[in-house]
Wavefront OBJ file of the C-alpha trace (Angstrom):
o trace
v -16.796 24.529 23.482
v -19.807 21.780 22.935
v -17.549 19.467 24.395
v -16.253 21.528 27.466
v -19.317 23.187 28.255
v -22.005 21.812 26.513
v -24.802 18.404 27.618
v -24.958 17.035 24.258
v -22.216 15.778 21.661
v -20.950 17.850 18.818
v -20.621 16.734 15.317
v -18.829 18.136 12.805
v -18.516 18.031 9.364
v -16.548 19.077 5.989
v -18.580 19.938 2.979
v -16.479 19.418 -0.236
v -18.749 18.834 -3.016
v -18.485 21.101 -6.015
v -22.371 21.693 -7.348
v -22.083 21.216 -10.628
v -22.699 24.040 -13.447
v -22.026 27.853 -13.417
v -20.879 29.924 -12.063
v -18.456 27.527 -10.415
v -17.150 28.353 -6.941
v -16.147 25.598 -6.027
v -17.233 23.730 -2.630
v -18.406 27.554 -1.204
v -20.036 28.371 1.924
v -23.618 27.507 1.995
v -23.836 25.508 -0.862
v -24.363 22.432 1.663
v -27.647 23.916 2.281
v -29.655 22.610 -0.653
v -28.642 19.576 0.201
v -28.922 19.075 4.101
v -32.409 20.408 3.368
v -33.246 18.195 0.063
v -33.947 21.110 -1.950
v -31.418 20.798 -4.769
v -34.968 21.225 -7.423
v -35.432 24.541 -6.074
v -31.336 24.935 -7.656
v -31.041 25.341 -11.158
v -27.865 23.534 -11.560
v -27.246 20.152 -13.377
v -27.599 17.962 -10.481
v -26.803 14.152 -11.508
v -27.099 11.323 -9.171
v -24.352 11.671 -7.078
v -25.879 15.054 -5.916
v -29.318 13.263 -5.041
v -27.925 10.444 -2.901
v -25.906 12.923 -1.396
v -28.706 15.209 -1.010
v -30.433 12.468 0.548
v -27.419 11.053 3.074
v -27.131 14.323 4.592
v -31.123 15.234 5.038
v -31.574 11.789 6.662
v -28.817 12.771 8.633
v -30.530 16.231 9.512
v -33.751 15.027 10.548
v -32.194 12.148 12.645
v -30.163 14.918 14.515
v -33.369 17.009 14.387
v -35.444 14.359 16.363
v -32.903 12.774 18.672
v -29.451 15.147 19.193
v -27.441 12.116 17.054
v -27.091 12.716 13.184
v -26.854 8.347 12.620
v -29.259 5.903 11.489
v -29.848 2.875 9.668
v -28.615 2.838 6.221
v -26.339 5.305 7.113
v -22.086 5.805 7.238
v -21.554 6.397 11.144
v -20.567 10.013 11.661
v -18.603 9.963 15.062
v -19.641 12.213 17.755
v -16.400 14.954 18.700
v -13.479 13.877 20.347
v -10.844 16.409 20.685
v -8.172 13.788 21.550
v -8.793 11.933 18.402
v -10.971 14.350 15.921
v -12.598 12.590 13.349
v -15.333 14.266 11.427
v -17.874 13.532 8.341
v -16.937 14.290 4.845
v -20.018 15.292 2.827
v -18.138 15.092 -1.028
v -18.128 12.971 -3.941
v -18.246 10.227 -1.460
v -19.548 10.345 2.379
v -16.656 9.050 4.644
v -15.029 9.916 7.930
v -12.000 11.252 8.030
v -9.529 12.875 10.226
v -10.123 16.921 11.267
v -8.610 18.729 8.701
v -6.599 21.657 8.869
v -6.199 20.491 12.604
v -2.589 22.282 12.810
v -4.682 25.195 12.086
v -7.021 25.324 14.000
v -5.275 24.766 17.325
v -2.476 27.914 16.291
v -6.212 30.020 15.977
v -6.939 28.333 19.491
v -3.891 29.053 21.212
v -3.776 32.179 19.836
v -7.003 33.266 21.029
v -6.495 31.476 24.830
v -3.686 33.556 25.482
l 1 2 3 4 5 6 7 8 9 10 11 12 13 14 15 16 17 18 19 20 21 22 23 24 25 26 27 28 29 30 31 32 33 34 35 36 37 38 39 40 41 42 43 44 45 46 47 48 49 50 51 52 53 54 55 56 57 58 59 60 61 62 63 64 65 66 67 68 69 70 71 72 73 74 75 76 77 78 79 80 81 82 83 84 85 86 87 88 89 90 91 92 93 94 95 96 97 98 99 100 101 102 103 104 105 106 107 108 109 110 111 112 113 114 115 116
């Protein structure tokens, strides 16, 4: 809709690291919060390093997007703005990387589905 309707770009991402510790739920909603916000030592879960840099990729990331309407800057992996011909979007996990949308198939049944 952002890209039909909207004046600025859309970016999208896929959040798919597991916190570590327990209760385990995996990659669940919300748990990207504590680290888009850099508030993983308000968490009490074993955070190692991997968390931290991640924690602090995706807050830089934040604030850029926060300030200016574009989530890159320097230092950072280039998160591609939306393109609905060729979807690509960020991958916040054990790694940060841009991939292809997933679950595209998906998404464009729930689409067509809901255009009828």
């Amino acid at each position: 809709m952002q890209n039909e309707t909207g004046k600025n770009k859309a970016y999208l991402y896929y959040f798919t690291r597991v916190p570590p510790g327990e209760p385990n739920y995996g990659a669940f909603h919300s748990a990207e919060f504590g680290y888009a916000l850099n508030t993983l030592k308000l968490w009490d879960r074993p955070f190692t390093e991997t968390d931290r840099n991640l924690a602090g990729i995706m807050s830089s990331y934040w604030v850029n997007f926060a300030k200016t309407g574009d989530p890159n800057g320097e230092g950072l992996p280039q998160w591609p703005a939306f393109n609905p011909s060729s979807p690509q979007i960020i991958q916040f996990g054990d790694e940060v990387k841009t991939m292809p949308l997933p679950f595209r198939e998906q998404l464009e049944f729930f689409d067509s589905y809901n255009n009828r």
